[in-house]
VEXPA-816420 format. One record per residue: x, y, z of N, C-alpha, C in turn; chain. Coordinates in steps of 0.02 Angstrom, whole numbers, plus 32768, in hexadecimal, padded with zeros to 4 digits. Last residue first. Layout:
! VEXPA-816420
n.u:n.v:n.w:ca.u:ca.v:ca.w:c.u:c.v:c.w:unit
X:Y:Z:X:Y:Z:X:Y:Z:A
...
END
This chain:
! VEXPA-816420
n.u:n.v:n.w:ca.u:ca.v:ca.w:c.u:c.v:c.w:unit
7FE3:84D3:7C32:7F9D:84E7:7C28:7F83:84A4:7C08:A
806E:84C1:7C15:802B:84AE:7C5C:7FFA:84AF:7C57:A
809D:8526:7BD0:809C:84D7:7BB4:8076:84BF:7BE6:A
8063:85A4:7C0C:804D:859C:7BCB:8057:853F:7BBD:A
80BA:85A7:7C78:8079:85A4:7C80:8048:8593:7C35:A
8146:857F:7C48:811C:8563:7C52:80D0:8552:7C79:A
8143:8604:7C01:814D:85C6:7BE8:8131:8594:7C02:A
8140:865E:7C70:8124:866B:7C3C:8108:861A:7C1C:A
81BF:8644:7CB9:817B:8637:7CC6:8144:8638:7CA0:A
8228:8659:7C44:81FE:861E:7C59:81D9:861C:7C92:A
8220:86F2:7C39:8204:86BF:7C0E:81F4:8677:7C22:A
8220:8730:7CBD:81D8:872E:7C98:81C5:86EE:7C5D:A
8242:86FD:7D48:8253:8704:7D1E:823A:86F9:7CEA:A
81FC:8755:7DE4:8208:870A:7DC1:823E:8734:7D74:A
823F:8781:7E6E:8237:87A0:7E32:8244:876E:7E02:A
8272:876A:7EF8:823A:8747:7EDD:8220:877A:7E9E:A
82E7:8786:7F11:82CD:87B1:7F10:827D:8796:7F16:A
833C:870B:7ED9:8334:86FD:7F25:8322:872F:7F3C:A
82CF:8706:7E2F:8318:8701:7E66:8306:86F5:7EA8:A
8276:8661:7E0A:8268:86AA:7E1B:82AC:86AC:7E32:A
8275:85DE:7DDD:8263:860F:7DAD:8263:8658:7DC3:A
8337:85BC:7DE3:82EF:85D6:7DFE:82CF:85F9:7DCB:A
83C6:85AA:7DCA:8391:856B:7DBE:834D:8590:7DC4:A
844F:85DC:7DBD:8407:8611:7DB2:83EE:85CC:7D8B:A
84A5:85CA:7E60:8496:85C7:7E09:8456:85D2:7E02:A
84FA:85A4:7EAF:84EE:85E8:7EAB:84E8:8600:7E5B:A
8545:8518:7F29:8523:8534:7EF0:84FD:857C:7EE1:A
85AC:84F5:7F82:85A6:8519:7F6D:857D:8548:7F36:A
858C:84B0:800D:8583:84A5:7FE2:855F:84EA:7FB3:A
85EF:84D4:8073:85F7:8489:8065:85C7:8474:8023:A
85B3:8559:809A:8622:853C:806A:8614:84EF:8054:A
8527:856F:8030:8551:8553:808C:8598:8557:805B:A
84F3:8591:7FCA:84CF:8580:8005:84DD:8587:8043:A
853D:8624:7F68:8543:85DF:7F83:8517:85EB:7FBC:A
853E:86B4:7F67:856C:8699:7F8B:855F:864C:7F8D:A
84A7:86BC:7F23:84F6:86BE:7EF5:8537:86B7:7F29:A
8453:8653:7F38:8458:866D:7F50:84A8:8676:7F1A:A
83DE:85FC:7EBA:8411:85FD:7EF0:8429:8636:7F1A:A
8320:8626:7E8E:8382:861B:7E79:83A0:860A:7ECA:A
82A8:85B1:7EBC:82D4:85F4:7ECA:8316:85EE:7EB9:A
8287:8539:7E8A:824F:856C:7E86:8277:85BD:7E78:A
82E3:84E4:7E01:82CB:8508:7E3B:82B0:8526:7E4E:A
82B3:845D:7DCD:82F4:8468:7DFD:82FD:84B9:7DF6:A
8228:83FB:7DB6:8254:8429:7DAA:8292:844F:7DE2:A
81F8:8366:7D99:8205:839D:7DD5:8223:83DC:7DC9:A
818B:8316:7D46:81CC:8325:7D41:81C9:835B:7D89:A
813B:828B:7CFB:8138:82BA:7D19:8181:82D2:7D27:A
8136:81FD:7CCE:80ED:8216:7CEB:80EC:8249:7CFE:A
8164:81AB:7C41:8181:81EA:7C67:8138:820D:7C8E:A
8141:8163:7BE5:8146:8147:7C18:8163:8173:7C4A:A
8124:81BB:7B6D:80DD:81A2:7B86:80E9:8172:7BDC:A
8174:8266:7B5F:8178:8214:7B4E:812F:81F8:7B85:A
8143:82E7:7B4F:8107:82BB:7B13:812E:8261:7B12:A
816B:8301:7BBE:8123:82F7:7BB3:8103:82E0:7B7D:A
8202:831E:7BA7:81D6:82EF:7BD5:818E:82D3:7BC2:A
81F1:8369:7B33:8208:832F:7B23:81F6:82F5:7B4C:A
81D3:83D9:7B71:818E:83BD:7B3C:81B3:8373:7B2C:A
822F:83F3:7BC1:81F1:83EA:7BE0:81C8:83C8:7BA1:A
8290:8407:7B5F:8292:83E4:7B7E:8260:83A8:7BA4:A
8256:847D:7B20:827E:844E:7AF6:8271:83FE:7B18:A
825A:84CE:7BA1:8219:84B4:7B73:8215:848A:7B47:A
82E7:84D2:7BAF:82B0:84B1:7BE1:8275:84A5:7BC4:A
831D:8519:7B4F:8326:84CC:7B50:8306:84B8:7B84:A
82D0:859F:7B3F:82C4:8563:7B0D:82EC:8520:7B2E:A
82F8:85BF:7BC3:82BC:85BC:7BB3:829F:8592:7B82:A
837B:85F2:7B94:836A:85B9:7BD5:831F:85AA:7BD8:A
836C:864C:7B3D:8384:8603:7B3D:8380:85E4:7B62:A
832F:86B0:7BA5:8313:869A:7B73:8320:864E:7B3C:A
83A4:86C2:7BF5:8372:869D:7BFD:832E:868B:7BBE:A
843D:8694:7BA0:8410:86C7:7BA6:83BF:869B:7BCD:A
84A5:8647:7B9D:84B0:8670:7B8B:8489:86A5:7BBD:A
84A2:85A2:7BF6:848A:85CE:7BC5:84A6:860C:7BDB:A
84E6:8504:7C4B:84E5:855C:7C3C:84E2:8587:7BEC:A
84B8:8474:7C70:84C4:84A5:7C53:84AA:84E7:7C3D:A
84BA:843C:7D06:84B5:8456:7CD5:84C7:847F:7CAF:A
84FC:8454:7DC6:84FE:8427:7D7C:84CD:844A:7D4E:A
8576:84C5:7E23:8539:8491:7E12:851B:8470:7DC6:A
85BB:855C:7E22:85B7:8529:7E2A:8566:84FC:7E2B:A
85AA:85D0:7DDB:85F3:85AF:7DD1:85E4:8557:7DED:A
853B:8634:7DC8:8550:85FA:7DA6:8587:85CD:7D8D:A
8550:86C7:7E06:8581:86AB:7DCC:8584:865F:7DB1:A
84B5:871D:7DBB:84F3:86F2:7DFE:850D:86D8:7DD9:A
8482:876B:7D6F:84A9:879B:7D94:84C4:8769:7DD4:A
845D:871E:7D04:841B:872C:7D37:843F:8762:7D73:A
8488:870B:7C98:8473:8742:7C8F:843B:8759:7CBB:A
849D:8674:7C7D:84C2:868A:7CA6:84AD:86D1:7CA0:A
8416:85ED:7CAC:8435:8637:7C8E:8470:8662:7CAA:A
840E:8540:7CD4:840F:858A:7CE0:842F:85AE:7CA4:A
8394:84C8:7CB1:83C8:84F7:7C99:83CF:8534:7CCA:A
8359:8440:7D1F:8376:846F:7D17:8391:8496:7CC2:A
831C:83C9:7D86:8335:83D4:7D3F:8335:8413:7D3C:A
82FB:8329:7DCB:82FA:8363:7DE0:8326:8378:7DA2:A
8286:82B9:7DB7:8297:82E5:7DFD:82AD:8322:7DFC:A
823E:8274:7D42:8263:8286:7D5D:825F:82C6:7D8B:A
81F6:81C9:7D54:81E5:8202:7D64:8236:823E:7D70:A
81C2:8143:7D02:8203:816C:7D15:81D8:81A7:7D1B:A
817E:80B4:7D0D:816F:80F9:7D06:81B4:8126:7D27:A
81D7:8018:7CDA:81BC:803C:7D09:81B6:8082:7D04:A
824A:7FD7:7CB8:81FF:7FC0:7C94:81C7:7FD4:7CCD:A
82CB:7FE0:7CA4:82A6:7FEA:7CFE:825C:7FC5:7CCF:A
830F:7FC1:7C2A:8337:7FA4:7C77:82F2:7F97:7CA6:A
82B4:801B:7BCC:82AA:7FD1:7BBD:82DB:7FAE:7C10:A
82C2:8098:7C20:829C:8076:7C21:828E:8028:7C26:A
8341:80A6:7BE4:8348:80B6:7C37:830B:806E:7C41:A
832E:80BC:7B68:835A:8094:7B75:8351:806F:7BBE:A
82D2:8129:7B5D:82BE:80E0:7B48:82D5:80A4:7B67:A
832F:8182:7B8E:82FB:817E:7BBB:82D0:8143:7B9D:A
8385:8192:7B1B:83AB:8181:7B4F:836B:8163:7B9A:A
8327:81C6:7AB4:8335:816F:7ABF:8362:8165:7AEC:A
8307:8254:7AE1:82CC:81FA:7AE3:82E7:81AD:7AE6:A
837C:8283:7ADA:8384:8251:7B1E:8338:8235:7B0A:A
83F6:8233:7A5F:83B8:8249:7A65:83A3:8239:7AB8:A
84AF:823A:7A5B:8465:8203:7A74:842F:8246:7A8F:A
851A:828A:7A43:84ED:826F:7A12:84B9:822B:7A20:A
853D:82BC:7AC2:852B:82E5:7A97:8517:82BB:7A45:A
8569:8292:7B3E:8558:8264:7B07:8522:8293:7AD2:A
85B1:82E8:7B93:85D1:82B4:7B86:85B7:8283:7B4A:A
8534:832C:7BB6:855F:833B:7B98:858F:8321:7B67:A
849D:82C3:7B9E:84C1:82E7:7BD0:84FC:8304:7B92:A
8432:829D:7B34:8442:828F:7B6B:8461:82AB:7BA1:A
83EB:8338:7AED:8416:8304:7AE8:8415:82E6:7B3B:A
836A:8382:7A8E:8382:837F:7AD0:8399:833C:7ACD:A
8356:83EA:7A17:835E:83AD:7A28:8378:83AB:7A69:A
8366:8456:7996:833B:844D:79B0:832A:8405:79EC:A
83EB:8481:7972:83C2:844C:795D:8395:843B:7964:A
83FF:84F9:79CB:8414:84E9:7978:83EB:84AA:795A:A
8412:84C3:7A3A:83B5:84DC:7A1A:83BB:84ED:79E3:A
8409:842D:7A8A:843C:8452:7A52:8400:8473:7A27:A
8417:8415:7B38:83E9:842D:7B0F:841F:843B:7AD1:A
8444:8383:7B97:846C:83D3:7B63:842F:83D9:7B36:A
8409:8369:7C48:8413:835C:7BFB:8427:839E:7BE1:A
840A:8339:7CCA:841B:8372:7CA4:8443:8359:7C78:A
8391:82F0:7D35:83AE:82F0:7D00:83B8:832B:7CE9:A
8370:8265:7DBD:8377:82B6:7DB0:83A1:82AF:7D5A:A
8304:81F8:7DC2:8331:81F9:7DA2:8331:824F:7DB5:A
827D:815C:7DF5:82A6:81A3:7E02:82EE:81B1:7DED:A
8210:80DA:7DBF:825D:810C:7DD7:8271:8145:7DCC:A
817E:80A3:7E1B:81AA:80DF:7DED:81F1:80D4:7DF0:A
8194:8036:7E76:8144:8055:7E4B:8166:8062:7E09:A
8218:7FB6:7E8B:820F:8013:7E9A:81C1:800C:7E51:A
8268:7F41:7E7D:8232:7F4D:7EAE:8224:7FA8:7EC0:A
8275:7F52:7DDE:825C:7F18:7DF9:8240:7F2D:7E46:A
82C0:7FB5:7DD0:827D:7FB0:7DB3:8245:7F76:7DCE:A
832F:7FA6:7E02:8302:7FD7:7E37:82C3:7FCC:7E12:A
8355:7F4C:7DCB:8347:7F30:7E0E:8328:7F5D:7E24:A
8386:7F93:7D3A:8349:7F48:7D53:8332:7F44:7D87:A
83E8:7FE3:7D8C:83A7:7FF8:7D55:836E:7FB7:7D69:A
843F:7F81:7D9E:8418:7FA5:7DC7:83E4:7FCA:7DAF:A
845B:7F62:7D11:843E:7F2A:7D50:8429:7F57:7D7F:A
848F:7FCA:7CD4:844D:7FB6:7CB6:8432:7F7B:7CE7:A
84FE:802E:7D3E:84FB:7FF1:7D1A:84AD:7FDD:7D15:A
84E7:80E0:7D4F:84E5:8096:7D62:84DB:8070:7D48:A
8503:8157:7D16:851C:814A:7D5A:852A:80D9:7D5B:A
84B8:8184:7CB3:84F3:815E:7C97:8512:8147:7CCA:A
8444:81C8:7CC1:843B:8188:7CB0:8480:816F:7CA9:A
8432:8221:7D62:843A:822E:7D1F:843A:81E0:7D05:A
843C:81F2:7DF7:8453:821D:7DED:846A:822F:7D8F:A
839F:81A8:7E20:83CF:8188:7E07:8402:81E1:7DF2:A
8343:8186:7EAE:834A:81CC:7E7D:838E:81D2:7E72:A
8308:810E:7EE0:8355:8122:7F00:8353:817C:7EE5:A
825B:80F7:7EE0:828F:80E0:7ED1:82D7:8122:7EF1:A
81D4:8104:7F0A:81ED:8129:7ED8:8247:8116:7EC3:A
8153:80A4:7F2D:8196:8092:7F2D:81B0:80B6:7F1B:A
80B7:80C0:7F67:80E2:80C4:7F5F:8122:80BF:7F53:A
8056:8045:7FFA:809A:806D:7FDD:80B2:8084:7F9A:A
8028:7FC4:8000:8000:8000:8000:802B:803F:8000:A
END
Protein backbone atom coordinates (compact mmCIF):
# COMPACT_ATOMS: atom_id res chain seq x y z
CA UNK A 1 0.00 0.00 0.00
CA UNK A 2 3.08 2.18 -0.71
CA UNK A 3 4.52 3.92 -3.22
CA UNK A 4 8.11 2.91 -4.22
CA UNK A 5 9.87 5.95 -5.91
CA UNK A 6 13.11 4.48 -6.07
CA UNK A 7 17.07 5.79 -5.13
CA UNK A 8 16.84 9.19 -7.75
CA UNK A 9 19.50 7.84 -10.10
CA UNK A 10 22.14 10.82 -10.62
CA UNK A 11 21.64 11.16 -14.74
CA UNK A 12 21.66 7.83 -16.95
CA UNK A 13 25.35 7.01 -17.47
CA UNK A 14 26.16 6.60 -13.55
CA UNK A 15 25.06 3.00 -13.41
CA UNK A 16 25.50 -0.30 -14.83
CA UNK A 17 22.02 -1.48 -16.84
CA UNK A 18 21.72 -4.28 -13.76
CA UNK A 19 20.97 -1.82 -11.39
CA UNK A 20 18.70 -0.16 -13.66
CA UNK A 21 16.82 -3.67 -13.70
CA UNK A 22 16.77 -4.17 -9.95
CA UNK A 23 15.40 -0.82 -9.13
CA UNK A 24 12.75 -1.60 -11.78
CA UNK A 25 12.07 -4.65 -10.38
CA UNK A 26 11.24 -3.58 -6.75
CA UNK A 27 10.54 0.39 -7.17
CA UNK A 28 6.48 1.69 -8.75
CA UNK A 29 8.51 4.45 -10.61
CA UNK A 30 12.10 5.36 -11.05
CA UNK A 31 13.56 8.38 -10.21
CA UNK A 32 16.33 10.10 -12.13
CA UNK A 33 17.73 13.88 -11.84
CA UNK A 34 18.83 15.05 -15.36
CA UNK A 35 21.03 17.65 -17.21
CA UNK A 36 20.86 17.20 -20.58
CA UNK A 37 22.65 19.57 -23.61
CA UNK A 38 20.01 21.37 -25.31
CA UNK A 39 21.69 22.13 -29.08
CA UNK A 40 18.98 24.88 -30.19
CA UNK A 41 20.89 25.14 -33.45
CA UNK A 42 19.24 22.00 -33.97
CA UNK A 43 16.54 22.02 -32.33
CA UNK A 44 17.23 18.83 -29.91
CA UNK A 45 17.97 17.89 -26.57
CA UNK A 46 20.93 15.44 -26.08
CA UNK A 47 21.81 13.11 -23.47
CA UNK A 48 24.34 14.87 -21.43
CA UNK A 49 27.50 16.54 -22.55
CA UNK A 50 29.78 13.85 -22.92
CA UNK A 51 27.36 12.24 -25.45
CA UNK A 52 26.46 14.81 -27.70
CA UNK A 53 25.22 12.45 -30.35
CA UNK A 54 22.50 10.30 -28.40
CA UNK A 55 19.03 11.70 -28.70
CA UNK A 56 18.00 11.87 -25.00
CA UNK A 57 14.32 10.12 -26.18
CA UNK A 58 16.42 7.35 -26.90
CA UNK A 59 18.77 7.70 -24.02
CA UNK A 60 15.26 7.64 -21.86
CA UNK A 61 14.04 4.48 -24.16
CA UNK A 62 17.16 2.96 -23.26
CA UNK A 63 16.81 3.63 -19.38
CA UNK A 64 13.37 2.37 -19.83
CA UNK A 65 13.65 -0.95 -21.81
CA UNK A 66 16.47 -1.84 -18.09
CA UNK A 67 13.57 -0.43 -15.40
CA UNK A 68 10.21 -1.28 -17.51
CA UNK A 69 8.87 1.19 -15.18
CA UNK A 70 7.34 4.98 -15.24
CA UNK A 71 10.30 7.28 -14.95
CA UNK A 72 9.70 10.28 -13.35
CA UNK A 73 12.22 12.92 -13.50
CA UNK A 74 13.27 14.81 -10.30
CA UNK A 75 15.24 17.35 -10.87
CA UNK A 76 16.42 19.60 -14.11
CA UNK A 77 17.72 22.70 -14.91
CA UNK A 78 19.35 25.42 -17.43
CA UNK A 79 20.78 28.36 -16.00
CA UNK A 80 21.54 31.83 -17.64
CA UNK A 81 24.35 33.48 -17.17
CA UNK A 82 22.79 37.15 -17.63
CA UNK A 83 21.01 36.71 -14.25
CA UNK A 84 23.87 38.95 -12.39
CA UNK A 85 25.34 35.56 -10.28
CA UNK A 86 28.18 34.14 -11.29
CA UNK A 87 27.19 30.60 -12.05
CA UNK A 88 30.45 29.10 -11.18
CA UNK A 89 29.26 26.43 -9.41
CA UNK A 90 26.73 23.39 -9.88
CA UNK A 91 25.57 21.25 -12.87
CA UNK A 92 24.11 22.19 -16.21
CA UNK A 93 24.40 23.78 -18.83
CA UNK A 94 25.06 27.45 -19.28
CA UNK A 95 23.23 29.71 -21.67
CA UNK A 96 24.01 32.96 -22.82
CA UNK A 97 20.79 34.69 -22.27
CA UNK A 98 17.64 33.86 -20.54
CA UNK A 99 15.75 33.79 -23.30
CA UNK A 100 17.99 30.78 -24.38
CA UNK A 101 17.49 29.30 -21.33
CA UNK A 102 14.00 29.37 -22.03
CA UNK A 103 14.16 27.58 -25.33
CA UNK A 104 16.12 24.56 -24.00
CA UNK A 105 13.75 24.01 -21.09
CA UNK A 106 10.74 24.08 -23.31
CA UNK A 107 12.76 22.04 -25.80
CA UNK A 108 13.15 19.93 -23.08
CA UNK A 109 9.95 20.03 -21.12
CA UNK A 110 7.97 19.13 -24.41
CA UNK A 111 10.39 16.30 -24.90
CA UNK A 112 9.41 15.02 -21.33
CA UNK A 113 5.82 15.19 -22.02
CA UNK A 114 5.26 13.99 -25.22
CA UNK A 115 7.51 10.64 -24.05
CA UNK A 116 4.43 8.36 -22.92
CA UNK A 117 6.51 6.53 -20.01
CA UNK A 118 7.70 9.80 -18.42
CA UNK A 119 4.75 10.67 -15.77
CA UNK A 120 6.25 13.96 -14.85
CA UNK A 121 9.20 16.11 -14.06
CA UNK A 122 10.34 18.50 -11.10
CA UNK A 123 11.93 21.30 -11.96
CA UNK A 124 15.12 22.56 -10.31
CA UNK A 125 14.29 25.76 -9.05
CA UNK A 126 11.83 27.75 -7.56
CA UNK A 127 14.49 30.48 -6.21
CA UNK A 128 17.96 31.26 -7.81
CA UNK A 129 20.82 30.65 -5.44
CA UNK A 130 22.24 32.90 -3.53
CA UNK A 131 25.41 34.53 -5.34
CA UNK A 132 27.77 33.78 -2.33
CA UNK A 133 26.94 30.06 -2.50
CA UNK A 134 24.62 28.15 0.10
CA UNK A 135 27.23 27.27 2.81
CA UNK A 136 31.40 26.79 2.11
CA UNK A 137 30.53 23.22 2.02
CA UNK A 138 28.23 23.77 -0.60
CA UNK A 139 28.91 26.09 -2.94
CA UNK A 140 26.30 26.64 -5.45
CA UNK A 141 25.24 30.24 -6.82
CA UNK A 142 23.48 29.58 -10.07
CA UNK A 143 20.63 31.07 -11.81
CA UNK A 144 18.25 27.73 -11.56
CA UNK A 145 15.01 29.89 -10.28
CA UNK A 146 12.21 31.02 -11.91
CA UNK A 147 12.32 34.12 -9.69
CA UNK A 148 15.84 35.86 -8.20
CA UNK A 149 16.39 35.78 -4.39
CA UNK A 150 14.34 39.39 -4.80
CA UNK A 151 11.41 37.26 -5.81
CA UNK A 152 11.35 39.04 -9.25
CA UNK A 153 10.40 36.04 -11.49
CA UNK A 154 11.89 35.92 -14.77
CA UNK A 155 9.44 36.77 -17.44
CA UNK A 156 10.32 34.53 -20.19
CA UNK A 157 10.20 31.32 -18.70
CA UNK A 158 7.59 31.81 -16.52
CA UNK A 159 5.84 32.86 -19.29
CA UNK A 160 6.66 29.56 -20.96
CA UNK A 161 5.69 27.58 -18.83
CA UNK A 162 2.42 28.87 -17.92
CA UNK A 163 1.53 28.71 -21.55
CA UNK A 164 3.11 24.77 -22.01
CA UNK A 165 0.87 23.95 -18.64
CA UNK A 166 -1.99 25.10 -19.68
Amino acid sequence: NHLVLGARFAGMRGANPLVWEIAGKYCDLVTLNMYPWADLERNVVLNDAYSKHENVRDAFERVYGWVKRPLLVTEWSFPALDSGLPCTYGAGQRFRTQKERTQATELFAKTMLATPFIIGYDYFMWVDEPALGISAAFPENTNYGLTNDEGEIYPEITEMFTRLHR
